[in-house]
CHARMM-style PDB file with segment names, atoms N, HN, CA, C and O in Angstrom:
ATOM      1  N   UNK     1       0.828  -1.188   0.000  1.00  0.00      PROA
ATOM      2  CA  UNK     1       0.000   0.000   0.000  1.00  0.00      PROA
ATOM      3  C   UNK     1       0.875   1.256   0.000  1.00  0.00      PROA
ATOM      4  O   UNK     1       0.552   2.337  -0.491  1.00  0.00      PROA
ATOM      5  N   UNK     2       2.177   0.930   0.698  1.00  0.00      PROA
ATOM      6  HN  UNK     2       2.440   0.052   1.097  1.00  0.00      PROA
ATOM      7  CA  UNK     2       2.559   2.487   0.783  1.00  0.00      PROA
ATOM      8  C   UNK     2       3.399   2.773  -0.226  1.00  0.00      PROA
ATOM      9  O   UNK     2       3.821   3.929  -0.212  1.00  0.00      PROA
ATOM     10  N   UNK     3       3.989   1.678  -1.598  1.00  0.00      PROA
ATOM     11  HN  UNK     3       3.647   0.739  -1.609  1.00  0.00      PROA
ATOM     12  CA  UNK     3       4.030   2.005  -2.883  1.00  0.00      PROA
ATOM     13  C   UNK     3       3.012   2.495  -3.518  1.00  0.00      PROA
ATOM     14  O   UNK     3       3.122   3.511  -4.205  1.00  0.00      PROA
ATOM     15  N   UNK     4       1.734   1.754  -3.358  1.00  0.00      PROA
ATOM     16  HN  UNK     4       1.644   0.929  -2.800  1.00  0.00      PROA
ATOM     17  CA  UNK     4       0.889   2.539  -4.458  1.00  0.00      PROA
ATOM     18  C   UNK     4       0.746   3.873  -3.788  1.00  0.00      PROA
ATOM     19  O   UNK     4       0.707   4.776  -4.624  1.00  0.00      PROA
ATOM     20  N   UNK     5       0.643   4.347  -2.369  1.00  0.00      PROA
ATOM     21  HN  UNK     5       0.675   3.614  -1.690  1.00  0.00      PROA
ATOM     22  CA  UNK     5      -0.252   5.577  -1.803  1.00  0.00      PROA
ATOM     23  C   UNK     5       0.939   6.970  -2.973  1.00  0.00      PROA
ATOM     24  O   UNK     5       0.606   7.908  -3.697  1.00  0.00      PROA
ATOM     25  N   UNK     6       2.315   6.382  -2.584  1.00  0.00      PROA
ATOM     26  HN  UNK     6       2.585   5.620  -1.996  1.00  0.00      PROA
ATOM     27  CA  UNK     6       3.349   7.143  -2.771  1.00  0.00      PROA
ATOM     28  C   UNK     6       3.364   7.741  -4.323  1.00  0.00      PROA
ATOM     29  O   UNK     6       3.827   8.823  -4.686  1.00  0.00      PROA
ATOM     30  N   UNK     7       2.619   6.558  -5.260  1.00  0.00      PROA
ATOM     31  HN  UNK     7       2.243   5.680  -4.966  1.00  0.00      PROA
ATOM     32  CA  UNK     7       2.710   6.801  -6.463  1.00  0.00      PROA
ATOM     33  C   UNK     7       2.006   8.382  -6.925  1.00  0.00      PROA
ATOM     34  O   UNK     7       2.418   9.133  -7.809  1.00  0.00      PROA
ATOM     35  N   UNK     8       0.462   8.641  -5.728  1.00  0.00      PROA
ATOM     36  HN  UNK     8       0.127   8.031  -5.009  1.00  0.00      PROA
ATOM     37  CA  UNK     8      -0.296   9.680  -6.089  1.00  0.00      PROA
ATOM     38  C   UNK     8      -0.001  11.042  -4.894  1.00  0.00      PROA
ATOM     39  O   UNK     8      -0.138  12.213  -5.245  1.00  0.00      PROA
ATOM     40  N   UNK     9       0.267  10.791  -3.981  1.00  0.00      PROA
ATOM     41  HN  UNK     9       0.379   9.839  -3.696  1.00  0.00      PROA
ATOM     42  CA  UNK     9       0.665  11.497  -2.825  1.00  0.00      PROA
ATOM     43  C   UNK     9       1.902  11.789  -2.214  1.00  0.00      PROA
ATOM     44  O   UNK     9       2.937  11.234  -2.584  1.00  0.00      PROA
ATOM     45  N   UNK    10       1.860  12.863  -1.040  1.00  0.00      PROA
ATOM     46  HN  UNK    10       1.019  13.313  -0.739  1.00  0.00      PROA
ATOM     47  CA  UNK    10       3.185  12.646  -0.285  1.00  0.00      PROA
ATOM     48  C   UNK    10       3.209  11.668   0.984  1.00  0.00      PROA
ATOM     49  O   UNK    10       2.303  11.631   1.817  1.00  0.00      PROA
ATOM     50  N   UNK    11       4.228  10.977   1.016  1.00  0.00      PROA
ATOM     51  HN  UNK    11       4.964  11.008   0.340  1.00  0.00      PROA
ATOM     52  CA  UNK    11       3.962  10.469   2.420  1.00  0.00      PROA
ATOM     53  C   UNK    11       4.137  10.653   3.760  1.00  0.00      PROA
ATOM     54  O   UNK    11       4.611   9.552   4.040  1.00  0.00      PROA
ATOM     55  N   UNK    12       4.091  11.297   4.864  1.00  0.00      PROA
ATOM     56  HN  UNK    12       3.705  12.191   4.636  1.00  0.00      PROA
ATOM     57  CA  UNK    12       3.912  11.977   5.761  1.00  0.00      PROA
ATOM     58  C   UNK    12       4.589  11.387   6.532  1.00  0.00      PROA
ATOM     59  O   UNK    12       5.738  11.770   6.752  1.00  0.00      PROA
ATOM     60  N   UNK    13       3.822   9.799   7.432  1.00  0.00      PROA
ATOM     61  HN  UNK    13       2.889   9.487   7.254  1.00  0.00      PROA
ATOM     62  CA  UNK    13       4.128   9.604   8.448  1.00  0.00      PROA
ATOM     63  C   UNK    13       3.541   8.005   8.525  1.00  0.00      PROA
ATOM     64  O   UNK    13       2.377   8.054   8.127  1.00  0.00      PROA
ATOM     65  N   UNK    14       3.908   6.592   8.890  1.00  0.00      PROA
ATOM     66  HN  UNK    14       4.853   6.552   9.214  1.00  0.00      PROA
ATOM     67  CA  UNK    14       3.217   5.277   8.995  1.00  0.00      PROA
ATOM     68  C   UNK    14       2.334   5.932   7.930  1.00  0.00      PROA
ATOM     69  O   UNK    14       2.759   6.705   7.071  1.00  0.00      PROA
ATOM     70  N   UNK    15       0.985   5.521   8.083  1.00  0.00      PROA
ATOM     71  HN  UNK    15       0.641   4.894   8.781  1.00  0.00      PROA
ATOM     72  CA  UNK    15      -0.159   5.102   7.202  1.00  0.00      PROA
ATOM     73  C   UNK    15      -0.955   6.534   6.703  1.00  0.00      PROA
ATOM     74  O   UNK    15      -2.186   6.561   6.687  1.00  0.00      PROA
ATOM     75  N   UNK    16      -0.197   7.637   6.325  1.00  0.00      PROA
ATOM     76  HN  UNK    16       0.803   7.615   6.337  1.00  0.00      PROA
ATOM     77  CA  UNK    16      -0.663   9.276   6.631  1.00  0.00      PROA
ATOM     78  C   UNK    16       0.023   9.520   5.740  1.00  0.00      PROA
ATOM     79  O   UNK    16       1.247   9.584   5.849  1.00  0.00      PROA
ATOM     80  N   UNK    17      -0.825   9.773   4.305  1.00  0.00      PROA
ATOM     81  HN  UNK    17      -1.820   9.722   4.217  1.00  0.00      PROA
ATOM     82  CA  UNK    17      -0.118  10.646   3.068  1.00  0.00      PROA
ATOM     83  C   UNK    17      -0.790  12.464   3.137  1.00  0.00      PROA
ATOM     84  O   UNK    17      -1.298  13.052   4.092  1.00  0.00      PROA
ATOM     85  N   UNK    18      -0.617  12.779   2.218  1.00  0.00      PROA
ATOM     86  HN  UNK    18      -0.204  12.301   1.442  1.00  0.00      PROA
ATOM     87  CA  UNK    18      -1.084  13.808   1.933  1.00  0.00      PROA
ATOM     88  C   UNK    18      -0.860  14.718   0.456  1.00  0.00      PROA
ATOM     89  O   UNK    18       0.272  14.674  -0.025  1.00  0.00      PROA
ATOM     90  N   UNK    19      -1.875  15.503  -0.237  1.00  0.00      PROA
ATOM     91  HN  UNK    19      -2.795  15.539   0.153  1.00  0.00      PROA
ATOM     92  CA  UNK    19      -1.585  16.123  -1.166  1.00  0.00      PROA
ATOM     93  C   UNK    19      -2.877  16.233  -2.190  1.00  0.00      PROA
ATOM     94  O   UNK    19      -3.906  15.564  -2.106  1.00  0.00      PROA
ATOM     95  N   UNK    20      -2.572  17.237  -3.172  1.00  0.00      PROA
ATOM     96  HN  UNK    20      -1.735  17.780  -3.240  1.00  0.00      PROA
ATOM     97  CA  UNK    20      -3.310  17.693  -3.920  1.00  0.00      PROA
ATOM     98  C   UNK    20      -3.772  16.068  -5.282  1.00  0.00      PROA
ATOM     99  O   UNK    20      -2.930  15.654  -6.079  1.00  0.00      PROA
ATOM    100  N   UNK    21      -4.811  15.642  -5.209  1.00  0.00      PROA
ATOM    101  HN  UNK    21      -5.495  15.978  -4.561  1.00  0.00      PROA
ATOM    102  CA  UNK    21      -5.254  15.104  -6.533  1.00  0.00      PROA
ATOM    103  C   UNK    21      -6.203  15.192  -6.795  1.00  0.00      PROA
ATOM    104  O   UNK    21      -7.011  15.546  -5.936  1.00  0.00      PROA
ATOM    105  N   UNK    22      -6.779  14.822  -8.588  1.00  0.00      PROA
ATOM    106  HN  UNK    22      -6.123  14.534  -9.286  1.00  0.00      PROA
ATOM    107  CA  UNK    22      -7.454  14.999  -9.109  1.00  0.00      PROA
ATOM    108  C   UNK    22      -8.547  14.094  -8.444  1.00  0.00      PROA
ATOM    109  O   UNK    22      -8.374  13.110  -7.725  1.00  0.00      PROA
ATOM    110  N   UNK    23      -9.947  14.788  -8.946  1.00  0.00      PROA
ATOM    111  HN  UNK    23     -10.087  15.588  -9.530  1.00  0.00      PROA
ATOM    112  CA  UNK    23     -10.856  13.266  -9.043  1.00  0.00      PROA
ATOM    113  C   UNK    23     -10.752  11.734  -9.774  1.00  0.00      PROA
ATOM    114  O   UNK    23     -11.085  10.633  -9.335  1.00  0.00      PROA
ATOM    115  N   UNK    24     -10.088  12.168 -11.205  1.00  0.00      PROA
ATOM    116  HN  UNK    24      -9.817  13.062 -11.562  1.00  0.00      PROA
ATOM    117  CA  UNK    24      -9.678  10.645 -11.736  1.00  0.00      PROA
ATOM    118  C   UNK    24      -8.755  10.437 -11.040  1.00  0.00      PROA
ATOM    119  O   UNK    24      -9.116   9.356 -10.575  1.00  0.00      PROA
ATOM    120  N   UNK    25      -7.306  10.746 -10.348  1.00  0.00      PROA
ATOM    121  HN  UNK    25      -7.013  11.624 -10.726  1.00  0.00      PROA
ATOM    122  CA  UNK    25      -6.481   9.994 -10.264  1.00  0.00      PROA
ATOM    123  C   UNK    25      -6.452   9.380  -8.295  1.00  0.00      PROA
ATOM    124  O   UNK    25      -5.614   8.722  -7.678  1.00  0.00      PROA
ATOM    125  N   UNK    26      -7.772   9.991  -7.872  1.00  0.00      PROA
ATOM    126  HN  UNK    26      -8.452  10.526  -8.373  1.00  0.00      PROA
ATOM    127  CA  UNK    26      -7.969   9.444  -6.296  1.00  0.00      PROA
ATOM    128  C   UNK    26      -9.171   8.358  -7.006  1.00  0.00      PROA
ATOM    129  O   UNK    26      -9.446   7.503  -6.165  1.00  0.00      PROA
ATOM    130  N   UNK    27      -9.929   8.158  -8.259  1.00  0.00      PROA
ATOM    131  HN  UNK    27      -9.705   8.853  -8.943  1.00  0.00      PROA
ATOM    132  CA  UNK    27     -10.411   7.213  -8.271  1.00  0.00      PROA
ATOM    133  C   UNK    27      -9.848   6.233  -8.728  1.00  0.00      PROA
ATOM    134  O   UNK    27     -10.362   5.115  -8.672  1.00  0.00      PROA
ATOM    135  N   UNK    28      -8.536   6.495  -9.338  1.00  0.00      PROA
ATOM    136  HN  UNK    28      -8.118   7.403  -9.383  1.00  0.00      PROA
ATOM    137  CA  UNK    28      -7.613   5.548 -10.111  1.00  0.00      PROA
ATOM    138  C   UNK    28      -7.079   4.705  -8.286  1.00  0.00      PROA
ATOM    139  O   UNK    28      -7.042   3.534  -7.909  1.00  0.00      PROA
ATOM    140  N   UNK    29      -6.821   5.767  -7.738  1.00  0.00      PROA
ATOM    141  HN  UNK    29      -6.851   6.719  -8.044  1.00  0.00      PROA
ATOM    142  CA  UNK    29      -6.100   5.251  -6.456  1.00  0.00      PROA
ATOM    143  C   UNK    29      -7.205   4.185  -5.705  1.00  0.00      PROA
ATOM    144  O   UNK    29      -7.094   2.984  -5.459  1.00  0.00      PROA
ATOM    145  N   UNK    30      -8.075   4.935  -5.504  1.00  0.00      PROA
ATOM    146  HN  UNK    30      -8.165   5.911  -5.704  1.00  0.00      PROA
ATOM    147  CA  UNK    30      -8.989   3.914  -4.573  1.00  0.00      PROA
ATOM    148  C   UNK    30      -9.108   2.384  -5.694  1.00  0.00      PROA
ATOM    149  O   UNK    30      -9.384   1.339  -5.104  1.00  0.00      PROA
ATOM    150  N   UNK    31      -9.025   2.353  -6.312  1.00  0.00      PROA
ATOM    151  HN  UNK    31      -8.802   3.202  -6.791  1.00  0.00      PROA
ATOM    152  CA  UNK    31      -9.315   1.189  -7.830  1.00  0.00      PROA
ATOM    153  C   UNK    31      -8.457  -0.071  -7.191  1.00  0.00      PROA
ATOM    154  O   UNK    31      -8.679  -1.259  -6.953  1.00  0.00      PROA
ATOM    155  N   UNK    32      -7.077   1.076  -7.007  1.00  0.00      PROA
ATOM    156  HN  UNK    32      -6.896   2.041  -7.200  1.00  0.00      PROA
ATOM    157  CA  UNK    32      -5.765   0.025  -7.256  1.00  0.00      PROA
ATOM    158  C   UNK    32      -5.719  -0.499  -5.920  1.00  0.00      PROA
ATOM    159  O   UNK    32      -5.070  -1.512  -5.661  1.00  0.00      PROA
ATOM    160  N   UNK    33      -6.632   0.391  -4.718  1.00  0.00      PROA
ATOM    161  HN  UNK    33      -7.159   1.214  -4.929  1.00  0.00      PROA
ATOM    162  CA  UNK    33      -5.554   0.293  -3.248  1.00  0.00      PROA
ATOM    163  C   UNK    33      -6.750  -0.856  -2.982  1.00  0.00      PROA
ATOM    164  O   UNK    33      -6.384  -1.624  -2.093  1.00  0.00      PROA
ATOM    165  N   UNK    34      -8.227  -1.220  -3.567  1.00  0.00      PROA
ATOM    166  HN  UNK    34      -8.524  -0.596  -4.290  1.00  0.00      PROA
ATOM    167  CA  UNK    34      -9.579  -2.152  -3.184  1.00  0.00      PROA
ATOM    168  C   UNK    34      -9.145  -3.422  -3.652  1.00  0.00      PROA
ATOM    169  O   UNK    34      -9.863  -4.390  -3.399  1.00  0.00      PROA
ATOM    170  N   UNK    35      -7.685  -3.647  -4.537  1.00  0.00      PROA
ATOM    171  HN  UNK    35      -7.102  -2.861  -4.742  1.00  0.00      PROA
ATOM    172  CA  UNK    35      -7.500  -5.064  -5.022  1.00  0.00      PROA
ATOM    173  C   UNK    35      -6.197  -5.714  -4.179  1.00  0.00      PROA
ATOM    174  O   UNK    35      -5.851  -6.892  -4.274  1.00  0.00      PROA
ATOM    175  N   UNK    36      -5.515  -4.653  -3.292  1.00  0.00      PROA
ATOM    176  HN  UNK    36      -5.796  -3.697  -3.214  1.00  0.00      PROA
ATOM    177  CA  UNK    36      -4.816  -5.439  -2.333  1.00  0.00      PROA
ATOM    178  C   UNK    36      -5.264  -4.899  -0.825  1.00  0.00      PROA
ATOM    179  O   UNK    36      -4.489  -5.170   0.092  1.00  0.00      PROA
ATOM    180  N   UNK    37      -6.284  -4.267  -0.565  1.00  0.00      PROA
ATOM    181  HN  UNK    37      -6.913  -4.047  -1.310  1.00  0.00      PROA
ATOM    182  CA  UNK    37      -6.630  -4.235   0.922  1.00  0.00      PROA
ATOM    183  C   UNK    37      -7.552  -5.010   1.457  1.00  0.00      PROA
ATOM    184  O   UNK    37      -8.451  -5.301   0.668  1.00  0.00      PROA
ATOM    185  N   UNK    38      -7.668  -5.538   2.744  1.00  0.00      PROA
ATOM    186  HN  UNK    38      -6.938  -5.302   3.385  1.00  0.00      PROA
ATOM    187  CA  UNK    38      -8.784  -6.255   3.098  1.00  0.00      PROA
ATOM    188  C   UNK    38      -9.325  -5.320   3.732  1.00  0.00      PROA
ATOM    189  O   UNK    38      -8.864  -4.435   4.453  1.00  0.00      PROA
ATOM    190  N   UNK    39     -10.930  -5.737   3.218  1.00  0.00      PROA
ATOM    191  HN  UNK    39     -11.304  -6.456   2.633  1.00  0.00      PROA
ATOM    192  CA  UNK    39     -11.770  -4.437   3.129  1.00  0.00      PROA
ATOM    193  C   UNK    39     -12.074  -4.760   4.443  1.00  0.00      PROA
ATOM    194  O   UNK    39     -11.997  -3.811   5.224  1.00  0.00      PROA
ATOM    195  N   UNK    40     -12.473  -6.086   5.015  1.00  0.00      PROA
ATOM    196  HN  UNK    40     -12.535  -6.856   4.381  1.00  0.00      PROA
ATOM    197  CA  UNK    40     -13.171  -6.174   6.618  1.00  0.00      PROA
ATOM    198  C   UNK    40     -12.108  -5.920   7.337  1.00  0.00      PROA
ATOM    199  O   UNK    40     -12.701  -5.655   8.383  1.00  0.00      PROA
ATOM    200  N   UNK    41     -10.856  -5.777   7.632  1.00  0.00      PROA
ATOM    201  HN  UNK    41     -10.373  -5.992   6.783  1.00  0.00      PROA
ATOM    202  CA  UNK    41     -10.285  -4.969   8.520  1.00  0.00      PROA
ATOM    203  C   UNK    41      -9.284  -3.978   8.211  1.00  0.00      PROA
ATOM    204  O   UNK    41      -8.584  -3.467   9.085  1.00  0.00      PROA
ATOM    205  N   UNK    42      -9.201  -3.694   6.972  1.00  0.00      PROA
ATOM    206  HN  UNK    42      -9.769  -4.109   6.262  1.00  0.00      PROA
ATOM    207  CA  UNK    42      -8.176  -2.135   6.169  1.00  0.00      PROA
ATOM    208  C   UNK    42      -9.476  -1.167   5.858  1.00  0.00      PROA
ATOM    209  O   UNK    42     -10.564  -1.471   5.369  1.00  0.00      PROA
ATOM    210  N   UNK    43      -8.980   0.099   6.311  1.00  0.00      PROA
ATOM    211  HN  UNK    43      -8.096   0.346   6.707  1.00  0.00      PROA
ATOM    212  CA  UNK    43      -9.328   1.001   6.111  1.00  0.00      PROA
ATOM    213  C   UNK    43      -8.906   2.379   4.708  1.00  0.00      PROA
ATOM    214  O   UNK    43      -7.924   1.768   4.285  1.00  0.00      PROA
ATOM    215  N   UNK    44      -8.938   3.200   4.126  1.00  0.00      PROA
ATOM    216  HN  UNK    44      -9.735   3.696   4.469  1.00  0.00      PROA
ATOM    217  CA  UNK    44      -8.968   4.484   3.674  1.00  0.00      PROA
ATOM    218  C   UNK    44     -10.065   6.093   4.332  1.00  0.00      PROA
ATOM    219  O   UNK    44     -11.247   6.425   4.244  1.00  0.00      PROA
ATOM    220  N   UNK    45      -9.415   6.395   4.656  1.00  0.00      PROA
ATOM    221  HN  UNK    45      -8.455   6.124   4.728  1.00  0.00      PROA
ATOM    222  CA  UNK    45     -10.219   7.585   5.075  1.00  0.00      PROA
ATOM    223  C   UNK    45      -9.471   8.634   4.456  1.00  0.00      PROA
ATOM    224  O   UNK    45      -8.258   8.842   4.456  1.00  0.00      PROA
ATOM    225  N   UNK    46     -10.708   9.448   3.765  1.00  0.00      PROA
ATOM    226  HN  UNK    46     -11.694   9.279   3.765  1.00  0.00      PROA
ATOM    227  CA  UNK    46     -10.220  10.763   2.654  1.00  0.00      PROA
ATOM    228  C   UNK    46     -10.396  11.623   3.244  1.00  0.00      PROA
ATOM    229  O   UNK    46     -11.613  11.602   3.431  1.00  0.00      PROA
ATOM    230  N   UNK    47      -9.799  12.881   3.966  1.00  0.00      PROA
ATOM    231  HN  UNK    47      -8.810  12.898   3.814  1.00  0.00      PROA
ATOM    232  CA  UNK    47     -10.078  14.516   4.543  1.00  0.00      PROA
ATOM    233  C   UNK    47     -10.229  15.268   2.397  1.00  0.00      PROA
ATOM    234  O   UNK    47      -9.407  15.093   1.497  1.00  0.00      PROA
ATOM    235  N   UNK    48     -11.531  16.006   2.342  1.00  0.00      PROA
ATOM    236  HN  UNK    48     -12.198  16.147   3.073  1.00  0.00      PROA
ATOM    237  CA  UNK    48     -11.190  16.843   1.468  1.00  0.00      PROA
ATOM    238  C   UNK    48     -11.154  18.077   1.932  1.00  0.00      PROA
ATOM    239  O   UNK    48     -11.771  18.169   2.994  1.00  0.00      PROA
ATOM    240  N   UNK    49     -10.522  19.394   1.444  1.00  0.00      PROA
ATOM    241  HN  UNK    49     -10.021  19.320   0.581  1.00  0.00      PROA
ATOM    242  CA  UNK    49     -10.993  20.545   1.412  1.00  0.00      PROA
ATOM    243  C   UNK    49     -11.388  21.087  -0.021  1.00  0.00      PROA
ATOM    244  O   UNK    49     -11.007  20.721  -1.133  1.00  0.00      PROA
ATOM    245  N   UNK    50     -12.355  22.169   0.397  1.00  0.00      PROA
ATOM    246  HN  UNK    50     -12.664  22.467   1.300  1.00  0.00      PROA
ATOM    247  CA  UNK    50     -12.957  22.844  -0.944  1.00  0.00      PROA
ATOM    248  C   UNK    50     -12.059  23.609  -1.350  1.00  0.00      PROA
ATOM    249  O   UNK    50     -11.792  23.779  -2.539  1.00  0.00      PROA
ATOM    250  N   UNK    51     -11.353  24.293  -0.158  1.00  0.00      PROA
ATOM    251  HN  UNK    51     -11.570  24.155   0.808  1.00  0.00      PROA
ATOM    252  CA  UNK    51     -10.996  25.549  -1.049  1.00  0.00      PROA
ATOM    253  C   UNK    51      -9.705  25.708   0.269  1.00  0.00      PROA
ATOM    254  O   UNK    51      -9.868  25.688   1.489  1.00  0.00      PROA
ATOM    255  N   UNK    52      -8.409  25.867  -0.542  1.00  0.00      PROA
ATOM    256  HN  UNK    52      -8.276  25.883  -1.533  1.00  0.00      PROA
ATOM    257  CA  UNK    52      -7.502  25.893   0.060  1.00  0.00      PROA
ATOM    258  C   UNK    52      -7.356  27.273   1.321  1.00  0.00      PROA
ATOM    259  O   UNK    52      -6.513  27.393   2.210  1.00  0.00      PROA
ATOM    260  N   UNK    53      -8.196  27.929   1.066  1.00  0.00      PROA
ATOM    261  HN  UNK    53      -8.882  27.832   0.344  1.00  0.00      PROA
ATOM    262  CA  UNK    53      -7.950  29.217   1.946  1.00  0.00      PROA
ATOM    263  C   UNK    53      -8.778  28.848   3.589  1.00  0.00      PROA
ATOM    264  O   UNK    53      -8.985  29.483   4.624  1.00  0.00      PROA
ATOM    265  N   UNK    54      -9.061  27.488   3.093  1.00  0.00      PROA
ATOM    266  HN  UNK    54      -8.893  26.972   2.253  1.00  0.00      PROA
ATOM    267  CA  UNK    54     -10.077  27.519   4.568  1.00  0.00      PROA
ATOM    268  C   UNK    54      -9.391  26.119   5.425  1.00  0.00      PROA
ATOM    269  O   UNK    54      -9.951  25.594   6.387  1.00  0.00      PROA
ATOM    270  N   UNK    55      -8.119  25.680   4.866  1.00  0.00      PROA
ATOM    271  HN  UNK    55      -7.663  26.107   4.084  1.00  0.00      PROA
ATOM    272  CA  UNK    55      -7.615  24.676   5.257  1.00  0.00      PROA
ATOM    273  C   UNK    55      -5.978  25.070   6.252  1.00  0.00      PROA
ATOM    274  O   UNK    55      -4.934  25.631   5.918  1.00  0.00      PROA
ATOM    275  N   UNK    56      -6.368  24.560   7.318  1.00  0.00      PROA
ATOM    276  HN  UNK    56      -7.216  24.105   7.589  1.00  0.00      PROA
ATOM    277  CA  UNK    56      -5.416  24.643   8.187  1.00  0.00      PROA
ATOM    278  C   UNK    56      -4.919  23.631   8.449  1.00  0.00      PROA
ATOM    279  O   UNK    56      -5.592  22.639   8.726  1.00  0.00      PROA
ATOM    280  N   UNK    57      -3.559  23.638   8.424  1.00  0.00      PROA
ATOM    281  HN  UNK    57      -3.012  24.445   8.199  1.00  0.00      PROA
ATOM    282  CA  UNK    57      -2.531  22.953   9.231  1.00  0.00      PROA
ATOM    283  C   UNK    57      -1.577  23.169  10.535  1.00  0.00      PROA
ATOM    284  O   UNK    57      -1.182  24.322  10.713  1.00  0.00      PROA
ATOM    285  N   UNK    58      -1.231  22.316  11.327  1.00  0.00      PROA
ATOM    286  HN  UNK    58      -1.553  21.380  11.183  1.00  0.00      PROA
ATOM    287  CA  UNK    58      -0.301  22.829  13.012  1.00  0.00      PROA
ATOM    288  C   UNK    58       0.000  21.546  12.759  1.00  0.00      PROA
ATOM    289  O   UNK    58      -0.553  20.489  12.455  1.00  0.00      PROA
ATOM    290  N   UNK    59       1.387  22.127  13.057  1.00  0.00      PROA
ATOM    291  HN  UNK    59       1.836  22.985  13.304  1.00  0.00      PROA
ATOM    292  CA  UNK    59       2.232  20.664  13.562  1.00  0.00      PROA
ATOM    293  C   UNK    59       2.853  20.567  14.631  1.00  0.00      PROA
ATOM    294  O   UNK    59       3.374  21.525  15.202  1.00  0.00      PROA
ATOM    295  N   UNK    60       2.868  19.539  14.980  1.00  0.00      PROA
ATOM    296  HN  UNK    60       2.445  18.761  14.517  1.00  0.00      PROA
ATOM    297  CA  UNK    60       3.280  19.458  16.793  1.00  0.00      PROA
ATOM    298  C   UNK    60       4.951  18.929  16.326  1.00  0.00      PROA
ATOM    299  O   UNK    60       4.955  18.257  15.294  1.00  0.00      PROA
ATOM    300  N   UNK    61       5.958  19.099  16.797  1.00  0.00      PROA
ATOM    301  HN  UNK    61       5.954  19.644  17.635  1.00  0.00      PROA
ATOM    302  CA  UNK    61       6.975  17.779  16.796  1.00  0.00      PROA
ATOM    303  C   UNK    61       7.621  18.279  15.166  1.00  0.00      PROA
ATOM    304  O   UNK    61       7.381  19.331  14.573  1.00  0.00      PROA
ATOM    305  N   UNK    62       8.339  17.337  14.804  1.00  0.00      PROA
ATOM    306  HN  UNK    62       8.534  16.483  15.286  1.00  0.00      PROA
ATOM    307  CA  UNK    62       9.142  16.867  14.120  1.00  0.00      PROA
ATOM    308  C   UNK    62       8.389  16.819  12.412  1.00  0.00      PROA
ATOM    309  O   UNK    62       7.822  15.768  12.115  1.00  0.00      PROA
ATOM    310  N   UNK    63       8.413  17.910  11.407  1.00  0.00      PROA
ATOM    311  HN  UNK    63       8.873  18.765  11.648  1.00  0.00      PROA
ATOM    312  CA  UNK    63       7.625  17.463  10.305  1.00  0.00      PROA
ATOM    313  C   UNK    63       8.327  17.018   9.552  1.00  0.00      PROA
ATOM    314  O   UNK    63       9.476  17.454   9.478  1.00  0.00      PROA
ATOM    315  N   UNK    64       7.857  15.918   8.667  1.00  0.00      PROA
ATOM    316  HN  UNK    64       6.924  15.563   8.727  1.00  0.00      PROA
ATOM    317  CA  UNK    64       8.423  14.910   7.793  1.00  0.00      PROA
ATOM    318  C   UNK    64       8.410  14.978   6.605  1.00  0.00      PROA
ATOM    319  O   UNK    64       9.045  14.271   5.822  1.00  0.00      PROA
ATOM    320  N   UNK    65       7.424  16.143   6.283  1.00  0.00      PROA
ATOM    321  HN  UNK    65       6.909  16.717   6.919  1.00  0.00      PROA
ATOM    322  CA  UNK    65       7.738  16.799   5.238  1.00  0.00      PROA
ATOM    323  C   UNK    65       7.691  18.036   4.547  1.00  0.00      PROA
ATOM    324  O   UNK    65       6.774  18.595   5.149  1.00  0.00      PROA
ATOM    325  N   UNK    66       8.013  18.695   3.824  1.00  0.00      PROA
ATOM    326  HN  UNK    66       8.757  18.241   3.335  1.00  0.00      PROA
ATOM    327  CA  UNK    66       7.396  20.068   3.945  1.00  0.00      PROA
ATOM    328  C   UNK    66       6.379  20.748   2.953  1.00  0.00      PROA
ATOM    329  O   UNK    66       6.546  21.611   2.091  1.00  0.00      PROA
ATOM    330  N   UNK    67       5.238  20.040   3.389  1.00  0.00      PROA
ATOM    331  HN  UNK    67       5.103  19.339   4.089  1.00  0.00      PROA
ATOM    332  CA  UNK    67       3.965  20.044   2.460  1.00  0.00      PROA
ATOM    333  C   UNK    67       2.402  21.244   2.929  1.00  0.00      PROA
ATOM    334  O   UNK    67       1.428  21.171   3.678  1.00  0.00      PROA
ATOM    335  N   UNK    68       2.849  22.020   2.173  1.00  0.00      PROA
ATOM    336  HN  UNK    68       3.641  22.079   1.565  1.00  0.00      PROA
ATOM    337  CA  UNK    68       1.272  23.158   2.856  1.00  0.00      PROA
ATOM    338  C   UNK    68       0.221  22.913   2.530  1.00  0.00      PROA
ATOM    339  O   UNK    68      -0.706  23.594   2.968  1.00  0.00      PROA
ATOM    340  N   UNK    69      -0.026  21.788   1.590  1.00  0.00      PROA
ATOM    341  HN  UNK    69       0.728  21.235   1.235  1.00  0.00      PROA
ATOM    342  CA  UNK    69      -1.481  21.530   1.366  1.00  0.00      PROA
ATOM    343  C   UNK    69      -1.633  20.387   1.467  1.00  0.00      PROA
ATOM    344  O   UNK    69      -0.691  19.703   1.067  1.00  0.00      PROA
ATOM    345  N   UNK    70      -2.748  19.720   1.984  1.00  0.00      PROA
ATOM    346  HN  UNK    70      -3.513  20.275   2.309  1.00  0.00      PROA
ATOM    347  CA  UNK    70      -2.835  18.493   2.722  1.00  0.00      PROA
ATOM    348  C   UNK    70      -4.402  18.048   1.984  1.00  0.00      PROA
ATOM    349  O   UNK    70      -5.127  18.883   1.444  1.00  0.00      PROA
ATOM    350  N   UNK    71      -4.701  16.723   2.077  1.00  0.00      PROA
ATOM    351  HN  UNK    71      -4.112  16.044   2.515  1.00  0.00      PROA
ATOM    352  CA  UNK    71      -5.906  15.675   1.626  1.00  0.00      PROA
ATOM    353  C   UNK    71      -6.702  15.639   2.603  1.00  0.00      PROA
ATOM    354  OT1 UNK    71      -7.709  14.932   2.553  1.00  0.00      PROA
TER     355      UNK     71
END
C-alpha cells in the first residue's frame, strides 16, 4: 500500500499521506488500493478541502515533510 499511496501522494508519516489530486487519479487510487486491501479490517479515510484558503494545518513535533497543502 505504501508504494501505491506514494505513487499519487506525499507520504507523511506510517499510514498518513497527503496532497493535492485529481478526481480521476484518487479514483484511479482507490481502484488500485480495493484489489490489495482487506476491506473487513483495512481502512482508507479521505479529509477533502474545498478551497484551500479555509484549510489549516499545526504541527506538533518533528515534520516529515514540507507540504502546505494536505488531503
Amino acid at each position: 500500500m505504501l508504494k501505491l499511496c506514494r505513487k499519487y501522494l506525499n507520504w507523511i508519516q506510517n499510514s498518513v499521506f497527503e496532497g493535492e489530486i485529481s478526481e480521476v487519479r484518487l479514483h484511479e487510487l482507490l481502484i488500485s488500493a480495493k484489489k490489495i486491501m482487506k476491506e473487513e479490517s483495512d481502512s482508507i479515510i479521505i479529509f477533502k478541502g474545498r478551497d484551500i484558503r479555509w484549510t489549516e494545518k499545526q504541527i506538533v513535533g518533528r515534520e516529515r515533510s514540507n507540504i502546505d497543502i494536505f488531503l
